[in-house]
C-alpha positions in Angstrom: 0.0 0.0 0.0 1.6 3.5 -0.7 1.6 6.4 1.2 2.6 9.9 1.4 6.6 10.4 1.2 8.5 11.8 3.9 8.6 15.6 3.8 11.8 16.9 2.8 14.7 18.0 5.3 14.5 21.9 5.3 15.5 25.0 7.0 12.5 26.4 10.1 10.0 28.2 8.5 10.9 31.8 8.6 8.0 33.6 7.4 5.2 32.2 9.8 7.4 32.8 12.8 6.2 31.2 16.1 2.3 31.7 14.5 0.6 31.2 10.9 -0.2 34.3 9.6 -2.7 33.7 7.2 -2.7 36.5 4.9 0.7 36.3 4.7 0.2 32.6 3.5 -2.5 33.9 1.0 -0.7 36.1 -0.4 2.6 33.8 -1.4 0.0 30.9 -2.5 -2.4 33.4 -4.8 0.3 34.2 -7.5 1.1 30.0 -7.7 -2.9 29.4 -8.2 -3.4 32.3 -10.5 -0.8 30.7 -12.6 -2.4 27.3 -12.3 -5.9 28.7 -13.2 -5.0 30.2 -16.0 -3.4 28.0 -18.3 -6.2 25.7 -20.4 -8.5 28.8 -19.0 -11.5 28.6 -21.4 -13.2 31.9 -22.3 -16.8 30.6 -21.8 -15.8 30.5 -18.1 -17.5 33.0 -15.8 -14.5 33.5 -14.4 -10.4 32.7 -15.1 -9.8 32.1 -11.7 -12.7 29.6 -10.8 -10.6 26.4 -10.9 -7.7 24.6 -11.2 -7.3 21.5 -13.2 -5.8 18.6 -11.8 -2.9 18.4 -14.2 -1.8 21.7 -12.6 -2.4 20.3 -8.6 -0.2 17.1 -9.5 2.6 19.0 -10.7 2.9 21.3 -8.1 3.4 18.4 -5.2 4.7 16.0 -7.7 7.4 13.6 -5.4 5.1 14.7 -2.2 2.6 11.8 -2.8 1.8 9.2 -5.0 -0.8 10.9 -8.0 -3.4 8.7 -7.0 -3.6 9.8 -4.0 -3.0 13.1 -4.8 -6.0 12.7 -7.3 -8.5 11.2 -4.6 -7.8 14.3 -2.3 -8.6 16.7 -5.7 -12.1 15.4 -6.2 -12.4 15.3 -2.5 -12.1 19.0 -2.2 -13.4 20.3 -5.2 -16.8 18.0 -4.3 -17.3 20.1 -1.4 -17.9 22.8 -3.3 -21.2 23.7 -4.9 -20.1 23.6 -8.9 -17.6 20.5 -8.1 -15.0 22.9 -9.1 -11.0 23.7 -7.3 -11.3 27.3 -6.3 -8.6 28.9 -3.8 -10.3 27.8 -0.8 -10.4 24.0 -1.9 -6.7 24.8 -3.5 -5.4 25.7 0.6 -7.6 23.3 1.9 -6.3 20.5 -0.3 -2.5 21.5 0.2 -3.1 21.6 4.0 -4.8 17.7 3.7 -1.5 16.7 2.2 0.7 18.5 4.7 -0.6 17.2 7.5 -0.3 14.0 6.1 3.3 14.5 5.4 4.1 16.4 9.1 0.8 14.5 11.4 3.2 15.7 14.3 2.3 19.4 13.5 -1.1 21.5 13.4 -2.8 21.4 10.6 -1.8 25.4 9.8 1.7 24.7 11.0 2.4 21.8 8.8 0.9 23.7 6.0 2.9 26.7 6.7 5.8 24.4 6.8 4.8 22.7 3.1 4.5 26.2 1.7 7.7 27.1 3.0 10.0 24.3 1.4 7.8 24.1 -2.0 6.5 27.7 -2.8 9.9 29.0 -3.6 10.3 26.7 -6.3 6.4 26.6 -7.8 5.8 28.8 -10.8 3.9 31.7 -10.5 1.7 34.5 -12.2 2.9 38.1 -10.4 0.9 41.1 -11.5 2.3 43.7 -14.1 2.3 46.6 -12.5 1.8 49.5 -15.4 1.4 53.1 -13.4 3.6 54.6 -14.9 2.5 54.1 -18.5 -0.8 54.3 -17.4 0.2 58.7 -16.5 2.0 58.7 -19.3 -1.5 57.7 -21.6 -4.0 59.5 -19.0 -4.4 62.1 -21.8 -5.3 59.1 -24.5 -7.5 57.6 -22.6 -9.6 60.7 -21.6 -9.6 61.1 -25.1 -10.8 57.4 -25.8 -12.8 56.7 -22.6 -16.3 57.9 -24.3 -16.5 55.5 -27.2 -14.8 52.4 -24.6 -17.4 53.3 -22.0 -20.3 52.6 -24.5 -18.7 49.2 -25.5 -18.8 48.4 -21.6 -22.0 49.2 -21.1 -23.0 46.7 -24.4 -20.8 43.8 -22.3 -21.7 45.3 -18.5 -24.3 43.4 -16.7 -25.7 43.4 -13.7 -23.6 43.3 -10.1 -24.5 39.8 -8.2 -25.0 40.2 -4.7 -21.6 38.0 -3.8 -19.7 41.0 -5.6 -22.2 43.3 -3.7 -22.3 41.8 -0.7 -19.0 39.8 0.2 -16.3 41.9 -2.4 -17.7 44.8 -1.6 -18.0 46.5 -5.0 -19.8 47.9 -7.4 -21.0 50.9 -5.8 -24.1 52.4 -7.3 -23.1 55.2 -9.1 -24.6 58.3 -11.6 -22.0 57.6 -14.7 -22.7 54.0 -15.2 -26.3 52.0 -15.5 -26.7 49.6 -12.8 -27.7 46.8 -15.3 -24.5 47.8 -17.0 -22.1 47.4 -14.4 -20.1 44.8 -14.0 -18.1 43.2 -16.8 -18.2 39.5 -16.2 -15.1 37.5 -17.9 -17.3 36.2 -20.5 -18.0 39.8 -22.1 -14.4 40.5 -21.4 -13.4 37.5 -23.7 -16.0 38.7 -26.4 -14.4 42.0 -26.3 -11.6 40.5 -26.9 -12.5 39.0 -29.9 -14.3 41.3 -31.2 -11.2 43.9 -31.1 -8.4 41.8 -32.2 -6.9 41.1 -29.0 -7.6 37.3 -28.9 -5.9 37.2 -32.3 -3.0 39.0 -31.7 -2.4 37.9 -28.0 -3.4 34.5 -28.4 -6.2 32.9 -25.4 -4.3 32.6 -22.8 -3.5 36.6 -22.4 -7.2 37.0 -22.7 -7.4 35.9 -18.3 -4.4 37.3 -17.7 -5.5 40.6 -18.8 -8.1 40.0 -16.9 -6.5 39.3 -13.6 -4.2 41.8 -14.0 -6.9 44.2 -14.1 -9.0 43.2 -11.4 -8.6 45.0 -7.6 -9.3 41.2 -6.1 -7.5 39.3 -5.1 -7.2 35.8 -2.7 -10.7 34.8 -3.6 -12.6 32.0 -5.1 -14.0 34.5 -7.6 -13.1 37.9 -9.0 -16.4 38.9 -10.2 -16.9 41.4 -13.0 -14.6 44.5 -13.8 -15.5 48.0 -13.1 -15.1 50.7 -16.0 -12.0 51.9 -14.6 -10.6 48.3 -14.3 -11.9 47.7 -18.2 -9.8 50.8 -19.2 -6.8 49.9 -17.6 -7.4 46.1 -19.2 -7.9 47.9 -22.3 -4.8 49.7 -22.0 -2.7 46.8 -21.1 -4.4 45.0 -24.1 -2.8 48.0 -26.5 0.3 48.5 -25.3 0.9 44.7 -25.4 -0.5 44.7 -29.1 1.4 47.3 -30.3 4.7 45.0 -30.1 3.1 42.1 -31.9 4.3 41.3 -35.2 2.8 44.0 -37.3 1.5 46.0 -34.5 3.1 49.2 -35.6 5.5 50.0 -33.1 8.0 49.4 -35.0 8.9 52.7 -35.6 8.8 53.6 -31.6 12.1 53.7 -30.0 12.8 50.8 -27.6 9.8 48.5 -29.1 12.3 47.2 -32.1 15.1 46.1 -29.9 13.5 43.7 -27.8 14.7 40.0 -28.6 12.0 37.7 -27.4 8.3 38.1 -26.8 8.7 38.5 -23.2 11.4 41.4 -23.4 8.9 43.0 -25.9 6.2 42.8 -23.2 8.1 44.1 -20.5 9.1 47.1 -22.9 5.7 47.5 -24.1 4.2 48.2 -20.3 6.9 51.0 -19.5 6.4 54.7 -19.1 8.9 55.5 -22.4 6.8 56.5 -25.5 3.6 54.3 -23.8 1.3 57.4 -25.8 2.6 56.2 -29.1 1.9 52.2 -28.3 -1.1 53.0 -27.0 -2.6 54.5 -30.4 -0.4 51.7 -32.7 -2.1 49.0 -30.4 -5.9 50.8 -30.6 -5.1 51.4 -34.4 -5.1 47.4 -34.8 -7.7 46.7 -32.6 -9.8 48.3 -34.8 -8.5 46.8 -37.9 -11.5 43.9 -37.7 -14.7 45.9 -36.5 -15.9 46.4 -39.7 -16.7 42.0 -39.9 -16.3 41.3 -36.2 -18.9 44.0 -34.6 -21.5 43.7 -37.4 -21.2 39.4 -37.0 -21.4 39.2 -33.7 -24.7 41.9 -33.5 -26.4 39.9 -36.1 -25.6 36.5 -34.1 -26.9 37.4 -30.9 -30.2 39.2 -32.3 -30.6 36.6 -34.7 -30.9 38.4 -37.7 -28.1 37.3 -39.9 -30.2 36.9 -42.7 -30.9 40.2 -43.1 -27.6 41.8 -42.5 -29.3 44.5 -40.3 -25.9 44.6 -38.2 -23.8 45.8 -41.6 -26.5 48.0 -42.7 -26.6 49.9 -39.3 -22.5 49.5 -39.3 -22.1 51.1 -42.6 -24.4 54.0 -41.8 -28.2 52.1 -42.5 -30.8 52.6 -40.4 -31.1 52.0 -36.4 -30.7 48.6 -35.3 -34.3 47.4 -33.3 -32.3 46.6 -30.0 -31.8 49.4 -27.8 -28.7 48.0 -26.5 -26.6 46.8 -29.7 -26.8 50.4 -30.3 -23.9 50.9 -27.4 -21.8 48.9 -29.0 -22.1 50.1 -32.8 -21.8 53.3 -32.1 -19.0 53.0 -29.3 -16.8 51.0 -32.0 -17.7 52.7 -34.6 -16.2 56.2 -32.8 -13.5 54.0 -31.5 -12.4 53.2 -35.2 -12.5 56.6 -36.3 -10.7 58.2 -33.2 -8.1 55.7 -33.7 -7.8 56.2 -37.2 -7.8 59.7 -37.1 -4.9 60.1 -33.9 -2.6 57.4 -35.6 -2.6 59.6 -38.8 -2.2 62.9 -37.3 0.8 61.3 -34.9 2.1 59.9 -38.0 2.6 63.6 -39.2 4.2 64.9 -35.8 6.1 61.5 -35.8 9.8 63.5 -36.1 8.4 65.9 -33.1 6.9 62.6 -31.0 9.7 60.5 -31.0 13.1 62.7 -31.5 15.8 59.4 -32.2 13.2 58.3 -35.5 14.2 60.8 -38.9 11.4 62.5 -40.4 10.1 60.6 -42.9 10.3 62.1 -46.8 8.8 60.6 -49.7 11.9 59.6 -52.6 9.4 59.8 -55.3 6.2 61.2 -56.4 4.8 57.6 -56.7 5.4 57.7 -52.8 3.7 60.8 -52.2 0.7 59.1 -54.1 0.4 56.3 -52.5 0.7 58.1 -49.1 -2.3 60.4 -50.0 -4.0 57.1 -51.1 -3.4 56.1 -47.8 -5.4 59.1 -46.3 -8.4 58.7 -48.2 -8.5 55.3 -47.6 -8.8 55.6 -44.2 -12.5 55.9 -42.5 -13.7 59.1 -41.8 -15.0 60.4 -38.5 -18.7 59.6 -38.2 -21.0 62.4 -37.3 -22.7 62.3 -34.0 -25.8 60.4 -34.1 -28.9 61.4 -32.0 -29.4 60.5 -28.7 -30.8 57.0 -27.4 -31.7 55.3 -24.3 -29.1 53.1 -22.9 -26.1 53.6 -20.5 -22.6 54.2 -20.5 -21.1 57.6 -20.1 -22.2 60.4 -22.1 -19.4 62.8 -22.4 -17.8 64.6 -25.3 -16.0 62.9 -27.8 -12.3 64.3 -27.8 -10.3 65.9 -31.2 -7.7 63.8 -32.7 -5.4 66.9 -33.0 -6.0 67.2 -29.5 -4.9 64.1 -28.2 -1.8 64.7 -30.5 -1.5 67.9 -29.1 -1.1 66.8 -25.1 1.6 64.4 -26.6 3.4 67.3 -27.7 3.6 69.5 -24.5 
């Protein structure tokens, strides 16, 4: 018959002390299940965090116990729960089963605390990008952009459940958001996603952890929807991110050519140094789609494909009959023209935005030609329409020449 293997010699545990200190245990075991979580995280999940699978469990105690074993006390935990899932409560109350097992001469929280100590250093884990920096340096883009992005989140927003109420202790009423409108649950998140080229360009799996990273909560079973603030700073972490993919158009940007992996790229991307720029390269191809994606997806969840009432209404047609697909064909529509429309004008102050990069002069008239064929073929702002009943925030939409402007000063 097998058992559980002999724990490991290793140093006294040195961050517990003489007493567990739970939060401080939380906090070195969230990054480890975040990380866990989120690889294989589908996007139909109503949350990225709500399990783990058991691949990830065995491989963090592989060589503490026998899989099987290790498998019986998964499905033991994650039965207690009321979706038969592994959250992060049955995560810490599984790791402290096997603990005590290995150390039955300690508590249960000390033998845990010793597990945690001689394992965690060596788990892998999901720390969150900090981006504060870069997120001053594109306050002025984002004022600029938050009117169109704040329609789009009240087409995805949805209504706050009494646990994020209640127990997370958020989503305030407020006057600048609807209260069916929200809360942004992952699965409008992931949509979004799609819909703007993000899951494209970033592949799935940066789809949660944009999400994560986004998200206030943390050491919980659930993270519950976004707030608009949160969606904004997801959105910007989304663009900066984009703009160093292949063909994302920071090429040009100083610093964004000479990373030499992905991850170098990534870390460049989320710095304070020409953030502005990526910003608008990233929201210039997250728009390059929303002529198909935003139309298609209107159509498929009205069911009116047949009709192409979505592209009609897209292209300038009349008023779509739901008065909440509205939000989010207007809101991309002004997206795609403000994008358009601040990547060409910083395109012009390109020698003035970023002082290493020449200024750019055409070697030909056949260059100059194709450069004004360029122009023209880019969308042109759409006038405002009239106003309709829905939420989101209603504020002016902001100049292009504006937003390169406060780049400028």
């Amino acid at each position: 018959m097998t058992s559980f293997a002999a724990p490991p010699v290793n140093p006294p545990t040195r961050t517990f002390g003489g007493s567990v200190d739970m939060e401080v245990l939380n906090d070195r075991l969230w990054p480890v299940f975040v990380r866990g979580a989120l690889r294989g995280a589908h996007h139909a999940r109503s949350d990225p965090v709500a399990t783990m699978k058991k691949r990830e469990f065995l491989r963090l105690l592989e060589g503490c116990a026998p899989p099987e074993q290790l498998t019986v006390v998964y499905h033991a935990e994650a039965g207690r729960t009321a979706k038969r899932t592994f959250p992060f409560s049955a995560f810490k109350r599984a790791l402290c089963v096997v603990a005590a097992r290995l150390q039955p001469e300690l508590r249960p929280a000390r033998a845990l605390a010793a597990l945690v100590d001689a394992k965690c250093g060596g788990w892998p884990k999901r720390d969150k990008r900090d981006i504060e920096p870069a997120r001053d340096a594109c306050a002025s883009v984002l004022k600029a952009f938050a009117p169109c992005l704040a329609k789009v989140f009240a087409y995805y927003g949805q209504t706050p459940t009494d646990f994020e109420i209640k127990v997370l202790q958020r989503h305030a009423p407020r006057a600048d958001v609807d209260r069916m409108q929200q809360s942004l649950p992952f699965s409008g998140w992931a949509t979004f996603c799609s819909t703007f080229n993000i899951t494209d360009r970033l592949g799935s799996d940066a789809v949660g952890q944009l999400f994560v990273d986004s998200s206030s909560v943390t050491n919980a079973d659930t993270l519950g929807g976004l707030e608009l603030e949160e969606f904004f700073d997801a959105v910007l972490r989304a663009s900066l991110l984009v703009s160093v993919s292949p063909g994302g158009g920071a090429i040009k940007i100083p610093g964004a050519a000479a990373a030499k992996s992905a991850a170098e790229a990534d870390r460049i991307a989320l710095k304070a140094d020409s953030a502005p720029q990526r910003c608008l390269a990233g929201f210039r191809v997250m728009r390059a789609k929303l002529e198909r994606t935003v139309p298609r997806q209107a159509n498929a969840g009205h069911g009116t494909s047949r009709h192409y009432s979505g592209e009609a209404h897209f292209a300038g047609g009349r008023q779509h009959g739901s008065s909440n697909y509205h939000l989010l064909l207007e809101g991309a529509k002004e997206f795609q023209s403000l994008a358009d429309a601040c990547w060409r004008d910083l395109q012009k102050h390109a020698a003035t935005l970023l002082a290493d990069a020449p200024r750019a002069k055409p070697a030909s008239r056949a260059e100059e030609l194709d450069d004004l064929l360029e122009d023209l073929a880019v969308t042109r702002p759409v006038p405002p329409s009239p106003s309709r009943r829905g939420g989101g925030v209603r504020t002016p939409q902001a100049s292009p020449r504006a937003v390169t402007a406060s780049l400028l000063r």
